[in-house]
PDB file with SEQRES, HELIX, SHEET and CRYST1 records, atoms N, CA, C and O in Angstrom:
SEQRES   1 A   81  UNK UNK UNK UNK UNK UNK UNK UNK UNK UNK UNK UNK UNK          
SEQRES   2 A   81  UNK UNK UNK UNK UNK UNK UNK UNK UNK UNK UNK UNK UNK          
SEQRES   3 A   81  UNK UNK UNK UNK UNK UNK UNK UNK UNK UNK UNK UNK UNK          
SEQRES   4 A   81  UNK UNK UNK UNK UNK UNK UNK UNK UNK UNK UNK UNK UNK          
SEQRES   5 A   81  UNK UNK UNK UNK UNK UNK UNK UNK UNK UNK UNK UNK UNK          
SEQRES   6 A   81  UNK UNK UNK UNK UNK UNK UNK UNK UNK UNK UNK UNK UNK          
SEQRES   7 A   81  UNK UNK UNK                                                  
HELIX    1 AA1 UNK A    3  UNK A    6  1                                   4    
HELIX    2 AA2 UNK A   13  UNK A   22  1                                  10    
HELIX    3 AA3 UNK A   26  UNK A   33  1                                   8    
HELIX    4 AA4 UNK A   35  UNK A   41  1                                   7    
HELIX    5 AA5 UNK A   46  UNK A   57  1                                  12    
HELIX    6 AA6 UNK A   64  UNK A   79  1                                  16    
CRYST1    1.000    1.000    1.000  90.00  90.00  90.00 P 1           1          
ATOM      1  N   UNK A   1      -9.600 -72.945 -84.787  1.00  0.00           N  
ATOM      2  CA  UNK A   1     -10.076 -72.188 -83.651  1.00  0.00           C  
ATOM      3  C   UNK A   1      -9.003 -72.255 -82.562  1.00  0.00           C  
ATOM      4  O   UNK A   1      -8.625 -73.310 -82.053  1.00  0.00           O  
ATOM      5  N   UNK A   2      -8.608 -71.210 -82.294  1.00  0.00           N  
ATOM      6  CA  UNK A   2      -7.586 -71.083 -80.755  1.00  0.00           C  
ATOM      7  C   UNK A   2      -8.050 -72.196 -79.546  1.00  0.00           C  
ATOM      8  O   UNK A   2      -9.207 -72.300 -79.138  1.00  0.00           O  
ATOM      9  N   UNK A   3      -7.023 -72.914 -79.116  1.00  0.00           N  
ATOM     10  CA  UNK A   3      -7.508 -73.761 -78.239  1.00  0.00           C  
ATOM     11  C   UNK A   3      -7.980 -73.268 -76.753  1.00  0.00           C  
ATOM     12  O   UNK A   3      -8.516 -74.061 -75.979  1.00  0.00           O  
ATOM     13  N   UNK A   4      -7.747 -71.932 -76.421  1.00  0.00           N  
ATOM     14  CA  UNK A   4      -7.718 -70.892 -75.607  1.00  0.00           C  
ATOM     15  C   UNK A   4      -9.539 -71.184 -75.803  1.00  0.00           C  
ATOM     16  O   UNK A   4     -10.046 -71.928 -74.963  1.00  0.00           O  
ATOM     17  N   UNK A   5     -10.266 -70.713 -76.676  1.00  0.00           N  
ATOM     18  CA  UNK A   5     -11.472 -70.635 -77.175  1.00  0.00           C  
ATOM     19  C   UNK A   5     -12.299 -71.928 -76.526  1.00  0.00           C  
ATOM     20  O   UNK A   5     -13.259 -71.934 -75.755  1.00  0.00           O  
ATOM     21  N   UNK A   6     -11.531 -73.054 -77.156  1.00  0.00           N  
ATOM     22  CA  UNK A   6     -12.454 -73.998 -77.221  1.00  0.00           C  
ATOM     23  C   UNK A   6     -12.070 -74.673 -75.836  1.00  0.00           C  
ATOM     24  O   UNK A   6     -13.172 -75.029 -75.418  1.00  0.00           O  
ATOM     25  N   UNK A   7     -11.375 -74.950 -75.138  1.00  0.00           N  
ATOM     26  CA  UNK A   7     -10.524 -75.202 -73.656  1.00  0.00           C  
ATOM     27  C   UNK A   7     -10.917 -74.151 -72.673  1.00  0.00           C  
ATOM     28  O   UNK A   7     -10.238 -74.077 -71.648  1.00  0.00           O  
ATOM     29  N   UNK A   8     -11.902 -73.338 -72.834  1.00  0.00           N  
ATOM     30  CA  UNK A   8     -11.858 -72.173 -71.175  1.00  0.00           C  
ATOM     31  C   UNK A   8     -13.071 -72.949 -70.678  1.00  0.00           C  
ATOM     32  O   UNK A   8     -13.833 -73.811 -71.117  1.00  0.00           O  
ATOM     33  N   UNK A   9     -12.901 -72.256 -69.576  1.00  0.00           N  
ATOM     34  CA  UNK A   9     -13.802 -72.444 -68.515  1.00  0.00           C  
ATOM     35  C   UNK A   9     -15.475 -72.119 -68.873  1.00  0.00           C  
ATOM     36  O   UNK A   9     -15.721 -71.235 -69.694  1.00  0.00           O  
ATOM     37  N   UNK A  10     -16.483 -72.797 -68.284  1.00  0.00           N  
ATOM     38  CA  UNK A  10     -17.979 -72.049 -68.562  1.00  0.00           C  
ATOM     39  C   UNK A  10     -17.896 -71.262 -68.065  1.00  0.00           C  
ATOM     40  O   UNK A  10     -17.008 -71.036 -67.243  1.00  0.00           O  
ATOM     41  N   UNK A  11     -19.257 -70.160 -68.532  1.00  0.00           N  
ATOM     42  CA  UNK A  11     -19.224 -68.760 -68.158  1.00  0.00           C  
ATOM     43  C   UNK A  11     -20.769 -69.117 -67.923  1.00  0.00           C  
ATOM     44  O   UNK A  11     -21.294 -70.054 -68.523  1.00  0.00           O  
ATOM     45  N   UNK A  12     -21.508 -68.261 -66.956  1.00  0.00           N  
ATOM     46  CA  UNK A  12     -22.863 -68.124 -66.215  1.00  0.00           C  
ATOM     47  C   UNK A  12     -23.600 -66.904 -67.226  1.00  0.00           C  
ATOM     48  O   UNK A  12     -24.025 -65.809 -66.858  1.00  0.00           O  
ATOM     49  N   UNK A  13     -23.595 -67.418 -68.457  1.00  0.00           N  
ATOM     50  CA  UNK A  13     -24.321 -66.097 -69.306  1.00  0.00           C  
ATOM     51  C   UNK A  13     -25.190 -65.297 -68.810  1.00  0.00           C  
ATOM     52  O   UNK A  13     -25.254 -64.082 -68.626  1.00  0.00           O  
ATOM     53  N   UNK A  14     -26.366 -66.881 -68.479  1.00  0.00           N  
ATOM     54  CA  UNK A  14     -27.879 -66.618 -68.111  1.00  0.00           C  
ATOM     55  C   UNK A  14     -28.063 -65.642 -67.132  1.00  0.00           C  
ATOM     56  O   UNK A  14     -28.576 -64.540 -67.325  1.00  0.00           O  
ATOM     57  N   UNK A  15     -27.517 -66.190 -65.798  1.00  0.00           N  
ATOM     58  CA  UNK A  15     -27.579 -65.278 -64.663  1.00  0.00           C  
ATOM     59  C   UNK A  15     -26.851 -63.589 -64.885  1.00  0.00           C  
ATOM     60  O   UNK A  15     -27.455 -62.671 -64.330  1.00  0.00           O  
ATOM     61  N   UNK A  16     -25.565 -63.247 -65.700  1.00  0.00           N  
ATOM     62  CA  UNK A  16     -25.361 -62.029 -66.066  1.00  0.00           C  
ATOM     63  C   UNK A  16     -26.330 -61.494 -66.587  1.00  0.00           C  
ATOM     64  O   UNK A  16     -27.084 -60.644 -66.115  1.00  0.00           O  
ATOM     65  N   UNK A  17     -26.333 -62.092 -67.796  1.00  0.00           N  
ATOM     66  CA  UNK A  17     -27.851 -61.279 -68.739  1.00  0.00           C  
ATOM     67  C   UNK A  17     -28.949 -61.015 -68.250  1.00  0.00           C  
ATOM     68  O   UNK A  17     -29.581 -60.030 -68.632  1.00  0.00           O  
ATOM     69  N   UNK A  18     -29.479 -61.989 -67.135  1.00  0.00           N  
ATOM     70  CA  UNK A  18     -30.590 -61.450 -66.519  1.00  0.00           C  
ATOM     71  C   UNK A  18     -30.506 -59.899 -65.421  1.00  0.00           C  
ATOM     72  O   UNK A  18     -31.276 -58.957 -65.234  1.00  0.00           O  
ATOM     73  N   UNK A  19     -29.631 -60.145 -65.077  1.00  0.00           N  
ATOM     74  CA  UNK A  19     -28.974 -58.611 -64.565  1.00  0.00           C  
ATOM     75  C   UNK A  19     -28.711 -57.748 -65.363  1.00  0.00           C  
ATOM     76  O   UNK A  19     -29.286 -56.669 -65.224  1.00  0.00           O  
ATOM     77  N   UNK A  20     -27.859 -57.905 -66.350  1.00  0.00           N  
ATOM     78  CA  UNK A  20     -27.448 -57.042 -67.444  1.00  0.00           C  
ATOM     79  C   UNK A  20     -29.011 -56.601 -68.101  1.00  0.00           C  
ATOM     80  O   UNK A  20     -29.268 -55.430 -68.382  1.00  0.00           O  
ATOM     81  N   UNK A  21     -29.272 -56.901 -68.153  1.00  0.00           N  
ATOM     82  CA  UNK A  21     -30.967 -56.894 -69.012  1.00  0.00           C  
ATOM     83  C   UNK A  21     -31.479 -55.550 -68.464  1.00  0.00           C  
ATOM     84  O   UNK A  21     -31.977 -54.681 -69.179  1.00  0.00           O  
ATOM     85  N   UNK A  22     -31.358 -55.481 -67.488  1.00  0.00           N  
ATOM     86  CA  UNK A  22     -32.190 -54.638 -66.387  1.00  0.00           C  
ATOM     87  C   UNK A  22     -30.917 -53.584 -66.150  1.00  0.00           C  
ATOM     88  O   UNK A  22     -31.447 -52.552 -65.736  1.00  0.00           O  
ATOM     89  N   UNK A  23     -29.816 -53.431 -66.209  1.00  0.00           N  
ATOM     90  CA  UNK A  23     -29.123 -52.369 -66.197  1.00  0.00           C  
ATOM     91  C   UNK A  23     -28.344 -51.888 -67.637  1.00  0.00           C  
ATOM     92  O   UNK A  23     -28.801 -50.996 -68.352  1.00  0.00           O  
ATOM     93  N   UNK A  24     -27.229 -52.551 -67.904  1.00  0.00           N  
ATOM     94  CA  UNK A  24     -26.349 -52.318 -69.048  1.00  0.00           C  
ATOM     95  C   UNK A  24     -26.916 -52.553 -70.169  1.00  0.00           C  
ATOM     96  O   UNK A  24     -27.115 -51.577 -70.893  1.00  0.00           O  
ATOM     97  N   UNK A  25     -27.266 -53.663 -70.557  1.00  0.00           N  
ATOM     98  CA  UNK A  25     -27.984 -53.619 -71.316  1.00  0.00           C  
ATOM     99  C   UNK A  25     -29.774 -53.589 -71.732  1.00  0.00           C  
ATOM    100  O   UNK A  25     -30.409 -54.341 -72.470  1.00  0.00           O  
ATOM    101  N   UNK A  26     -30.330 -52.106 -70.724  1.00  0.00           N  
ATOM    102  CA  UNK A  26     -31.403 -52.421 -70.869  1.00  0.00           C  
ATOM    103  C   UNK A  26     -31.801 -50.875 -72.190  1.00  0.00           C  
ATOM    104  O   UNK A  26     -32.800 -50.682 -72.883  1.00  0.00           O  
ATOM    105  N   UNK A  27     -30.553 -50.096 -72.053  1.00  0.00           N  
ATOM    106  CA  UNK A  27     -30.659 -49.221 -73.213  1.00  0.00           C  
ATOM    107  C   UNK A  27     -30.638 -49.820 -74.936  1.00  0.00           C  
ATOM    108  O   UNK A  27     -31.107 -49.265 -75.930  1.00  0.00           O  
ATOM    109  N   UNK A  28     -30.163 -50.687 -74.866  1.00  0.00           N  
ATOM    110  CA  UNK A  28     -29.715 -52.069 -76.049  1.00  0.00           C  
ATOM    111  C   UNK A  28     -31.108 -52.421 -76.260  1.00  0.00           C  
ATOM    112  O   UNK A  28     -31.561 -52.121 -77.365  1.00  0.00           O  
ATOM    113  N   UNK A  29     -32.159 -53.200 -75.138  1.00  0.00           N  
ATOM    114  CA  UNK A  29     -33.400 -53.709 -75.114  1.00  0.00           C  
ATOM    115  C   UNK A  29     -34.242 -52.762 -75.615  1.00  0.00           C  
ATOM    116  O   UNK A  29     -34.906 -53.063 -76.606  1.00  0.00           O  
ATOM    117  N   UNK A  30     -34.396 -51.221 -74.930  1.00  0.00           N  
ATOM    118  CA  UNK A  30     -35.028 -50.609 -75.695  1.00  0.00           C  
ATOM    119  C   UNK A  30     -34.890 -50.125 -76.963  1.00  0.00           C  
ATOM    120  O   UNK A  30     -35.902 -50.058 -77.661  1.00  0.00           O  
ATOM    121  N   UNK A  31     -33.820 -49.769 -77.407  1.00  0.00           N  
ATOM    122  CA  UNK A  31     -33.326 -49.661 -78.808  1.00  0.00           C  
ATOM    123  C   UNK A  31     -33.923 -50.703 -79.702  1.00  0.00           C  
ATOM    124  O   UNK A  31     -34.962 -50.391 -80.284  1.00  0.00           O  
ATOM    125  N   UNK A  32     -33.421 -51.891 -79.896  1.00  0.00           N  
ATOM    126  CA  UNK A  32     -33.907 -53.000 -80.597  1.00  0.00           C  
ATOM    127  C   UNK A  32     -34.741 -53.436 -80.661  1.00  0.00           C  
ATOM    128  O   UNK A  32     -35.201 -53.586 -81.792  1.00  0.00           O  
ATOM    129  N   UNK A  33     -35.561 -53.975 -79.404  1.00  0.00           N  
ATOM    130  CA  UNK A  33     -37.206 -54.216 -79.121  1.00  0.00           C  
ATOM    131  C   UNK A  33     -38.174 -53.586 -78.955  1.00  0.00           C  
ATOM    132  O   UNK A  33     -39.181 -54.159 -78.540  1.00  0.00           O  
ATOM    133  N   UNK A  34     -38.188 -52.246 -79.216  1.00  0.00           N  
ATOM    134  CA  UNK A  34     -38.951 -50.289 -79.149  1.00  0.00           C  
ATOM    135  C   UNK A  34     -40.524 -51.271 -80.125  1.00  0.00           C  
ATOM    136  O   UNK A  34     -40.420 -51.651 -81.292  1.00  0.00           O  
ATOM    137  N   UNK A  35     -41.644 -51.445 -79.371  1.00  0.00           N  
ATOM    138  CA  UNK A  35     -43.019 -51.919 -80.438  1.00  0.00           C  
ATOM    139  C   UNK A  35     -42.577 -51.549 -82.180  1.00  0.00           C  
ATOM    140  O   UNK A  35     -42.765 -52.313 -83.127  1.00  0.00           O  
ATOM    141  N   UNK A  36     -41.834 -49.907 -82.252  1.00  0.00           N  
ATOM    142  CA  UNK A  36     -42.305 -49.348 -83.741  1.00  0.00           C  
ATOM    143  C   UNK A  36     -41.017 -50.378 -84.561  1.00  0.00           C  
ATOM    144  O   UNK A  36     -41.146 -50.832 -85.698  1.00  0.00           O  
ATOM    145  N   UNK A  37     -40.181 -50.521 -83.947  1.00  0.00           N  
ATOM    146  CA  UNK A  37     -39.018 -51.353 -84.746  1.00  0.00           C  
ATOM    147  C   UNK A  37     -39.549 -52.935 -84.686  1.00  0.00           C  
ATOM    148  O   UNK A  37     -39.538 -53.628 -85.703  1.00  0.00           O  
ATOM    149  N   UNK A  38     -39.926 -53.345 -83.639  1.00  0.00           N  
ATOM    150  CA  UNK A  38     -40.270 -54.697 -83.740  1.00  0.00           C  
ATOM    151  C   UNK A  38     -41.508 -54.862 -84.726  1.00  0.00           C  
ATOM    152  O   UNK A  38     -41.249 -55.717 -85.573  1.00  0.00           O  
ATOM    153  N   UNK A  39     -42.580 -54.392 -84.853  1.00  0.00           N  
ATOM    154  CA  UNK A  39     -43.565 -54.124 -85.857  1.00  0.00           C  
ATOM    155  C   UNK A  39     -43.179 -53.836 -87.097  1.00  0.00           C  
ATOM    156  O   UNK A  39     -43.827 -54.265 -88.051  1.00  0.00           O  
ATOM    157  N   UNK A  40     -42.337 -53.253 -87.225  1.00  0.00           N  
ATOM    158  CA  UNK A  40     -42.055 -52.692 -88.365  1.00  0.00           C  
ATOM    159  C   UNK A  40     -41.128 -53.872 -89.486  1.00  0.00           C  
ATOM    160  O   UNK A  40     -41.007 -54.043 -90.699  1.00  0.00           O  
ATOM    161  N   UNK A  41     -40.591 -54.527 -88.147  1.00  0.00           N  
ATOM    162  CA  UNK A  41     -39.302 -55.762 -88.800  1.00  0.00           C  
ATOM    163  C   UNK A  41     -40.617 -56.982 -89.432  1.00  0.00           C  
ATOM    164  O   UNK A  41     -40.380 -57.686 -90.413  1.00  0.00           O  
ATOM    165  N   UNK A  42     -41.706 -57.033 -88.819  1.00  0.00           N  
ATOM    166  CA  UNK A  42     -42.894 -57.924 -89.124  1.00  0.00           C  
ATOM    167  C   UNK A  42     -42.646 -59.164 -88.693  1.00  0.00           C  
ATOM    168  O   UNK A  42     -43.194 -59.967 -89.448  1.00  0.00           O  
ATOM    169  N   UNK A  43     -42.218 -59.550 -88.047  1.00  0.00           N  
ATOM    170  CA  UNK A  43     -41.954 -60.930 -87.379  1.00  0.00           C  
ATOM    171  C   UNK A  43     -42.123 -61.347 -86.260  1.00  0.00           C  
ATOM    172  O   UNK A  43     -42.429 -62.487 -85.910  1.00  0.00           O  
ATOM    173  N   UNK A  44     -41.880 -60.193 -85.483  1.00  0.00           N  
ATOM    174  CA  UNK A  44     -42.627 -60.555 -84.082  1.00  0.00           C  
ATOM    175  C   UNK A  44     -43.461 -60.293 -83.480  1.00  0.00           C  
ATOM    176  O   UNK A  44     -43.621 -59.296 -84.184  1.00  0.00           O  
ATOM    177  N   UNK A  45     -44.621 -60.172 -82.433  1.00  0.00           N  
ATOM    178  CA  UNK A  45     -45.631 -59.388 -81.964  1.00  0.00           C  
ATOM    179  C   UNK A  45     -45.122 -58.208 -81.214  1.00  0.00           C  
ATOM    180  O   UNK A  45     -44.757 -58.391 -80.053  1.00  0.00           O  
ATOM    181  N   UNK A  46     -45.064 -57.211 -81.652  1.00  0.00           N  
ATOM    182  CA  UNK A  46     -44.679 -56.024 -81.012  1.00  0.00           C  
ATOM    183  C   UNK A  46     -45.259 -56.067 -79.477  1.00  0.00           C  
ATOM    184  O   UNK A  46     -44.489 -55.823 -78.548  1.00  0.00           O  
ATOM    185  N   UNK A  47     -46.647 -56.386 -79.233  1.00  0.00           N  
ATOM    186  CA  UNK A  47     -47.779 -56.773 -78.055  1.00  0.00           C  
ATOM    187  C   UNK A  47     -46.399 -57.300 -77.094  1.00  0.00           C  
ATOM    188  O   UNK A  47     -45.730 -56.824 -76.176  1.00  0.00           O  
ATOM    189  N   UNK A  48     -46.416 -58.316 -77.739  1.00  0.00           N  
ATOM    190  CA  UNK A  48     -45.550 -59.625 -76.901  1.00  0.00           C  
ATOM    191  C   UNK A  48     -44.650 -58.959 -76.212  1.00  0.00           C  
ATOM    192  O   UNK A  48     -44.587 -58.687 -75.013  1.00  0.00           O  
ATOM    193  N   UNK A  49     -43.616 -58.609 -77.546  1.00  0.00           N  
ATOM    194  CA  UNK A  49     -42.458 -58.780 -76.926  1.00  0.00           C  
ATOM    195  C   UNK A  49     -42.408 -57.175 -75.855  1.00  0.00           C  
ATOM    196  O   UNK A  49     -41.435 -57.221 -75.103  1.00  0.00           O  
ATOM    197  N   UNK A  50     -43.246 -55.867 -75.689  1.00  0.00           N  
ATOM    198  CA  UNK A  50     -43.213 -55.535 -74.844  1.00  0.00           C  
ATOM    199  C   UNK A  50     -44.031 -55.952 -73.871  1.00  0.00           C  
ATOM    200  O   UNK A  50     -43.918 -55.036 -73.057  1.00  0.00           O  
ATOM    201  N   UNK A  51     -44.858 -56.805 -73.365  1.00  0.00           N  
ATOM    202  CA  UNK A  51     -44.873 -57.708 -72.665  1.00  0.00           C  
ATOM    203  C   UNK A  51     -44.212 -58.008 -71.572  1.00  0.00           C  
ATOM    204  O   UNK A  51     -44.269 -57.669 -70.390  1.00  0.00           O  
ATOM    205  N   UNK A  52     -43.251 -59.067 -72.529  1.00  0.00           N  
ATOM    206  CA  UNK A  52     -42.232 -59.799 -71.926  1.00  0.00           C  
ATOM    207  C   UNK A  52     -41.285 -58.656 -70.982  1.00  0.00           C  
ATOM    208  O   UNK A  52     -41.016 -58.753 -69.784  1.00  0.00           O  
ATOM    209  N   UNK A  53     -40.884 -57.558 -71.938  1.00  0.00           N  
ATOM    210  CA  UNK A  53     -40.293 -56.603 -71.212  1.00  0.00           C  
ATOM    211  C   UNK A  53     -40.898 -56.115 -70.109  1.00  0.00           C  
ATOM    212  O   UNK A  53     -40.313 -56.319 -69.045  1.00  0.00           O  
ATOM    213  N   UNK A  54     -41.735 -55.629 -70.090  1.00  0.00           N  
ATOM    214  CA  UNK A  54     -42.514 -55.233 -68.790  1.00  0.00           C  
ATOM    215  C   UNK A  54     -42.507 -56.374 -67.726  1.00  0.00           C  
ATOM    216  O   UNK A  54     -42.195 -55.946 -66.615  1.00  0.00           O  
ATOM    217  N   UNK A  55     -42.744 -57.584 -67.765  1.00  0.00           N  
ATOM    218  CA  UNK A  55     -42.798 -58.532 -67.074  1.00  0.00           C  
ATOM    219  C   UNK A  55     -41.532 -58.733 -66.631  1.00  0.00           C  
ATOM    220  O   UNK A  55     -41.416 -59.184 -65.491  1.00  0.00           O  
ATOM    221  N   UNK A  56     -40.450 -58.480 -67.334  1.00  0.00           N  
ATOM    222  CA  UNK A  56     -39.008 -59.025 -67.103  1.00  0.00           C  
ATOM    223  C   UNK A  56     -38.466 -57.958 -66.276  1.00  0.00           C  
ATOM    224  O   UNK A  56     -37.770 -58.279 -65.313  1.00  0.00           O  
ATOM    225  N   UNK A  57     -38.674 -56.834 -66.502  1.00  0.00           N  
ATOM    226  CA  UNK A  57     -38.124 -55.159 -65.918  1.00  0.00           C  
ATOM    227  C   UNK A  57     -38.386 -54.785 -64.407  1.00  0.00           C  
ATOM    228  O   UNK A  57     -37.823 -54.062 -63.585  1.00  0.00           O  
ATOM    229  N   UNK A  58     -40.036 -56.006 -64.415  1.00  0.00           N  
ATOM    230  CA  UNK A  58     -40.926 -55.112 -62.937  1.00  0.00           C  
ATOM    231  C   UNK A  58     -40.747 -56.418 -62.195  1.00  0.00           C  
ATOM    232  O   UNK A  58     -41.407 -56.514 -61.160  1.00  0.00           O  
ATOM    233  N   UNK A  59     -39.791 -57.691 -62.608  1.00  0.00           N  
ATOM    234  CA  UNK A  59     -39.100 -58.846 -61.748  1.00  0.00           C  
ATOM    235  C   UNK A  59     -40.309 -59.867 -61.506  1.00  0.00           C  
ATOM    236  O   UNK A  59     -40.100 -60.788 -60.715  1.00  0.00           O  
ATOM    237  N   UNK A  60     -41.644 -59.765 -62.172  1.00  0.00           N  
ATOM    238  CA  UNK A  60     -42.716 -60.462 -62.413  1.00  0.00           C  
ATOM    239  C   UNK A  60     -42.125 -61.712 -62.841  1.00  0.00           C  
ATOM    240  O   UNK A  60     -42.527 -62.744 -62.303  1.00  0.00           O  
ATOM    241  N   UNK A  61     -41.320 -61.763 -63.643  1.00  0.00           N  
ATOM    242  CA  UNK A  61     -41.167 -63.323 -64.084  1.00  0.00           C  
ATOM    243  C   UNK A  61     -39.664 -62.742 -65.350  1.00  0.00           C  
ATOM    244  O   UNK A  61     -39.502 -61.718 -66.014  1.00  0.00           O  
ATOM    245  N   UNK A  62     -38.619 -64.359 -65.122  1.00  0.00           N  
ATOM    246  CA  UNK A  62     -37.348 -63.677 -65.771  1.00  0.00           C  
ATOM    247  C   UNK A  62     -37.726 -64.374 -67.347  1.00  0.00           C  
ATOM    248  O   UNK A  62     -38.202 -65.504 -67.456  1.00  0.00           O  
ATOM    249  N   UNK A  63     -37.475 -63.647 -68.295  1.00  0.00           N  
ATOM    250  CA  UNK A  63     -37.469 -63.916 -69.900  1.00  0.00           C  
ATOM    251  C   UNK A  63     -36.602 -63.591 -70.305  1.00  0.00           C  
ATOM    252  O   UNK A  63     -36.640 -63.123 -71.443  1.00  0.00           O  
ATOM    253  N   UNK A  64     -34.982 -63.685 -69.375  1.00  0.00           N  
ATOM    254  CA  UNK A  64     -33.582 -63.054 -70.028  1.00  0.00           C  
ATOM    255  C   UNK A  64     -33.890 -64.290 -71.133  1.00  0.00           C  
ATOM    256  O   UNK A  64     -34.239 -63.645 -72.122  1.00  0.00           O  
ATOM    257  N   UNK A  65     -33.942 -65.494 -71.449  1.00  0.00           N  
ATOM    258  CA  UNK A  65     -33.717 -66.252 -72.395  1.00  0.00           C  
ATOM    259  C   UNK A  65     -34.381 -65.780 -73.802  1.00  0.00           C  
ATOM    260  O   UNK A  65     -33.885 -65.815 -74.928  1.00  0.00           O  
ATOM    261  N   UNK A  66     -35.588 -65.354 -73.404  1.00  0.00           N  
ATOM    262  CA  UNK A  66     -36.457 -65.121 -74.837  1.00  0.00           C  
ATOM    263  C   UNK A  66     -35.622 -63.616 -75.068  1.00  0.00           C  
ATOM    264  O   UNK A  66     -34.690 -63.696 -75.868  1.00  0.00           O  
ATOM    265  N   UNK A  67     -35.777 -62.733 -74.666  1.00  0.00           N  
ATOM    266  CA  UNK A  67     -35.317 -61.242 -74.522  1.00  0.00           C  
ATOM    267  C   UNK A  67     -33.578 -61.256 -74.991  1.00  0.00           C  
ATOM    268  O   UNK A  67     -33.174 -60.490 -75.865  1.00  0.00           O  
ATOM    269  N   UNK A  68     -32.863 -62.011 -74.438  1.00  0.00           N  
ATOM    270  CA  UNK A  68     -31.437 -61.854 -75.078  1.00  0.00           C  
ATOM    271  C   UNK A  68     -31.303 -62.719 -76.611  1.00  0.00           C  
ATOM    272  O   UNK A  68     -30.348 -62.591 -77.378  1.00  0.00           O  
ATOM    273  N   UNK A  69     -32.225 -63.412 -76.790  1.00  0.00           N  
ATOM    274  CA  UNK A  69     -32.646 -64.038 -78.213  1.00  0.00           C  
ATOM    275  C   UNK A  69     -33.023 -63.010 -78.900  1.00  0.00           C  
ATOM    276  O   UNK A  69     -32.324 -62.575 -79.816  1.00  0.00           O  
ATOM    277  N   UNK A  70     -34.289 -62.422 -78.529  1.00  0.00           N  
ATOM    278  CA  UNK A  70     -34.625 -61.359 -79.605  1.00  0.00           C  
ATOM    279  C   UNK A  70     -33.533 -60.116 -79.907  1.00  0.00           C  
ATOM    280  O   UNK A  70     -33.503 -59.645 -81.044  1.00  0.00           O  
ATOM    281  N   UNK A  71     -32.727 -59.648 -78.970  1.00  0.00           N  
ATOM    282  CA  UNK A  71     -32.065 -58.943 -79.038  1.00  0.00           C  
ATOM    283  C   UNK A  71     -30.742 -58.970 -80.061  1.00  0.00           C  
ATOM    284  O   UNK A  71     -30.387 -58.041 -80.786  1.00  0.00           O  
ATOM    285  N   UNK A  72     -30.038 -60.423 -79.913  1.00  0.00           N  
ATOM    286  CA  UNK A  72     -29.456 -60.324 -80.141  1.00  0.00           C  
ATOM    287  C   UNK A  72     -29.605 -60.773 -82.205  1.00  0.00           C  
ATOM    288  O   UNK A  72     -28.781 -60.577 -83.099  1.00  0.00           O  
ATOM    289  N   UNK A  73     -31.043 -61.413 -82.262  1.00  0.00           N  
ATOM    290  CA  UNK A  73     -31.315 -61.525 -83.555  1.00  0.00           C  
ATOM    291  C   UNK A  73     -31.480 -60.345 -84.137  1.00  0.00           C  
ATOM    292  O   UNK A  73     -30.853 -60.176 -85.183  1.00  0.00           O  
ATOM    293  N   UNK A  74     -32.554 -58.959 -83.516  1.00  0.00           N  
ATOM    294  CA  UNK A  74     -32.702 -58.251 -84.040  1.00  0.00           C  
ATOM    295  C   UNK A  74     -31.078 -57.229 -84.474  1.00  0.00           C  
ATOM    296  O   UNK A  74     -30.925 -56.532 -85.477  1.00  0.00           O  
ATOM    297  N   UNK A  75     -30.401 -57.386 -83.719  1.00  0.00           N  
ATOM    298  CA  UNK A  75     -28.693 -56.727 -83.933  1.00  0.00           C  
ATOM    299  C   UNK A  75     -28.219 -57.482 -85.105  1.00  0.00           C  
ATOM    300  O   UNK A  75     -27.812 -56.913 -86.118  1.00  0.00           O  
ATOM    301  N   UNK A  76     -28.257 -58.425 -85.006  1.00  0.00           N  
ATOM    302  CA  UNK A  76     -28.036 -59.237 -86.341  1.00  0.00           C  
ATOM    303  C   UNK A  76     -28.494 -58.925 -87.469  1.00  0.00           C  
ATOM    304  O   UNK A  76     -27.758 -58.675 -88.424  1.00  0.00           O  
ATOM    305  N   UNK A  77     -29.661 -58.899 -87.516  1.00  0.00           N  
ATOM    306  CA  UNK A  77     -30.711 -58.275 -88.628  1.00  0.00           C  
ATOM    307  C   UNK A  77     -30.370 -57.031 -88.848  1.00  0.00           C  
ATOM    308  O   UNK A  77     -30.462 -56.658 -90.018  1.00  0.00           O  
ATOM    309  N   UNK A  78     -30.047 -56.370 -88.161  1.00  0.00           N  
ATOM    310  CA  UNK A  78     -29.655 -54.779 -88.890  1.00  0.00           C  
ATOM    311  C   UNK A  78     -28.357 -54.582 -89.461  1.00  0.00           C  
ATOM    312  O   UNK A  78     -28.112 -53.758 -90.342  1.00  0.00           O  
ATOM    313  N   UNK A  79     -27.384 -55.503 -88.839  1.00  0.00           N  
ATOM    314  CA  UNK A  79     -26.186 -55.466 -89.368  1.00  0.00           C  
ATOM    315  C   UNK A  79     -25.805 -55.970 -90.719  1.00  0.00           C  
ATOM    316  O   UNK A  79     -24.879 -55.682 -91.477  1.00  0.00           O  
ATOM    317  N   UNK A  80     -27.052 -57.024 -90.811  1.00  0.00           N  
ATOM    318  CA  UNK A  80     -26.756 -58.019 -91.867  1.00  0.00           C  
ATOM    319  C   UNK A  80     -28.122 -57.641 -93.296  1.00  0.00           C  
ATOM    320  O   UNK A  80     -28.621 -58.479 -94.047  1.00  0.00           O  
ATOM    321  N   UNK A  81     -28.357 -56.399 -93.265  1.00  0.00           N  
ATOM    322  CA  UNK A  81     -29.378 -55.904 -94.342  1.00  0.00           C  
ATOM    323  C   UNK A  81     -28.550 -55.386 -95.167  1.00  0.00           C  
ATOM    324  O   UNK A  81     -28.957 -54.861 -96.203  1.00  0.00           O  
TER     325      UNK A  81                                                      
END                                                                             
């Protein structure tokens, strides 16, 4: 591994993503977490996880942690079928 990699500085994921969530990547959120795709993948509660979105979108309460998890599993999952 490049020592560049493993030697940088921390980066403030959390706090981006929770912003990013709600702008840049909130076309990403709907794409991936849409009820008919999350239902359809059978693993998660479609209920829920728009939910969480609604709750996270209208600044009710932040779930960048759960929400950039699902996201970034469900990207995974499509890439990797």
């Amino acid at each position: 591994m490049p020592r560049e990699c493993v030697y940088r500085p921390k980066e403030a994921s959390v706090s981006r993503s929770r912003a990013g969530l709600k702008s840049e990547f909130k076309g990403l959120l709907e794409t991936y977490l849409n009820p008919t795709r999350i239902a359809a993948g059978g693993l998660f509660e479609a209920r829920e996880v728009s939910r969480l979105m609604q709750e996270h979108q209208s600044n009710r309460a932040n779930h960048s942690h759960i929400l950039w998890g699902l996201l970034v599993f469900e990207h995974w999952r499509e890439r990797c079928r």
